[in-house]
Each structure stands twice: as C-alpha cells, then as structure tokens.
C-alpha positions as CSV (number, residue, x, y, z in Angstrom):
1,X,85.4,36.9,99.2
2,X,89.1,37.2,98.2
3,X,90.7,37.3,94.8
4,X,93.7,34.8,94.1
5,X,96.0,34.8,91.1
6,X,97.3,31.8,89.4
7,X,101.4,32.2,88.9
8,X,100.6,32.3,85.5
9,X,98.0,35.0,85.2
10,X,99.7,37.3,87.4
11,X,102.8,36.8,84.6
12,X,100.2,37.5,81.9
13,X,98.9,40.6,83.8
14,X,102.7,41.6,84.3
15,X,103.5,40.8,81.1
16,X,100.8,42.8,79.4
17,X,100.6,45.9,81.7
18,X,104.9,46.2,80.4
19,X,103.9,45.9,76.9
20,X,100.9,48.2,77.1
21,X,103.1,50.7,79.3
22,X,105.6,50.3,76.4
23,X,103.6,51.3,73.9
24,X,102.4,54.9,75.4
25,X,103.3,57.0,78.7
26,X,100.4,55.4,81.0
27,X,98.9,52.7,78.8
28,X,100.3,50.1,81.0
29,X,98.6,51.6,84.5
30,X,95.7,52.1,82.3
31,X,95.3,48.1,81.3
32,X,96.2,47.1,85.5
33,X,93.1,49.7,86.4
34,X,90.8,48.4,83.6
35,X,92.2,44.2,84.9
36,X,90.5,45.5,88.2
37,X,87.0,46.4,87.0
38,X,86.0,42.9,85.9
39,X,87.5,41.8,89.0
40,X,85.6,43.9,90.8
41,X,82.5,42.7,88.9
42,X,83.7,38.9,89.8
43,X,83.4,39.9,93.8
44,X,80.2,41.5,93.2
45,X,78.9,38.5,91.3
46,X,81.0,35.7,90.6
47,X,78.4,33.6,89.0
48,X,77.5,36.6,86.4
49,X,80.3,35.1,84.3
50,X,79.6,32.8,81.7
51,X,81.0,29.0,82.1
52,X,83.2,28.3,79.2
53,X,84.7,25.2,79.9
54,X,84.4,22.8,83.5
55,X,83.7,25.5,86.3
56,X,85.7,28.0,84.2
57,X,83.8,31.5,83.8
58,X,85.0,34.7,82.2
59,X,84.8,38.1,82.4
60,X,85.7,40.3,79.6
61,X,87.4,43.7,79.6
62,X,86.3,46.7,77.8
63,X,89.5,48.9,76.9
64,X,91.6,45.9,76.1
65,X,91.3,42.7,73.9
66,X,91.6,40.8,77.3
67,X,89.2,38.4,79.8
68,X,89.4,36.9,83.2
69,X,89.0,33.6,83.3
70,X,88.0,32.0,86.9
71,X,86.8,29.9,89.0
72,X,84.8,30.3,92.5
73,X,85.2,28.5,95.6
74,X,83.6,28.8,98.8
75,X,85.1,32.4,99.6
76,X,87.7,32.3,96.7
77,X,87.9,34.0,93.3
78,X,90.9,32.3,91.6
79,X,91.7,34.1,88.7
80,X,93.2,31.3,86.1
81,X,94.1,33.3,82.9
82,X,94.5,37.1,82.4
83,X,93.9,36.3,78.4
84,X,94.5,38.0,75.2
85,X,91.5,37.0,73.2
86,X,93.6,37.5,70.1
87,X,96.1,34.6,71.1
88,X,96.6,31.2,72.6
89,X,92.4,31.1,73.4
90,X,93.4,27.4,75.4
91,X,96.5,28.8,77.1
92,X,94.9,28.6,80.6
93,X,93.3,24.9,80.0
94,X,95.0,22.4,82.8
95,X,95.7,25.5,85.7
96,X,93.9,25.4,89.4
C-alpha cells in the first residue's frame, strides 16, 4: 500500500509541525515523527480505524491533540485531514 496526502492535510501537517516547532527547539520534528506512527498503523491495518463518517476512518495521535482522517482504496491510504481535535472537527467534510 502507499500513503497519499490531500493538499489540504499536507498544509495542516505543515502548518502544525511550524507552530509546534515554534513553540519549543524540536517540538515541531517531534509532532512530523509522532504524524508518522498512526500512519504507520494505517499501512499495517487500515481497517483498524474507526468509520466516522461515509468511508472516513481515523486514527488518533498520542503526543498531540491531532487524528488522521482516511480513506482506503485498493492499494491507497489517502490521508484526508491531519486534524486538531480541539478545532474545526468538520474541516475535512467534502475532500477526496
């Protein structure tokens, strides 16, 4: 399987790993590593997720307040939403 990132979740990732990295001297390569364990988990397993909406599953991270939200197709991940679960919880709603 390979892993494919919406436009819009790679910003998100982006756009959280420069907050984070902001913040404190590593935080930021420290939110990218912890992004890659779920997604890690998702090759391993994609249907471990739960659905939350459609064929939309997530995956939560441990360290931060964030989740992966997916789908799976054939040999594809696609990775919808890298979300903060403390905002915007519909953000990703209407992305393929």
């Amino acid at each position: 399987m390979i892993v494919s990132f919406h436009e819009l979740a790679e910003q998100e990732l982006n756009d959280a790993a420069t907050y984070y990295g902001q913040q404190a001297n590593g935080l930021g390569d420290a939110f990218i590593a912890e992004v890659r364990r779920p997604a890690a988990e998702i090759l391993e397993h994609p249907e471990a997720g739960p659905v939350v909406r459609g064929w939309v599953r997530r995956r939560l991270c441990r360290r931060f307040p964030y989740a992966l939200l997916y789908t799976v197709q054939l040999d594809t991940v696609r990775i919808l939403a890298v979300m903060n679960l403390k905002r915007r919880p519909t953000c990703w709603v209407g992305r393929s």
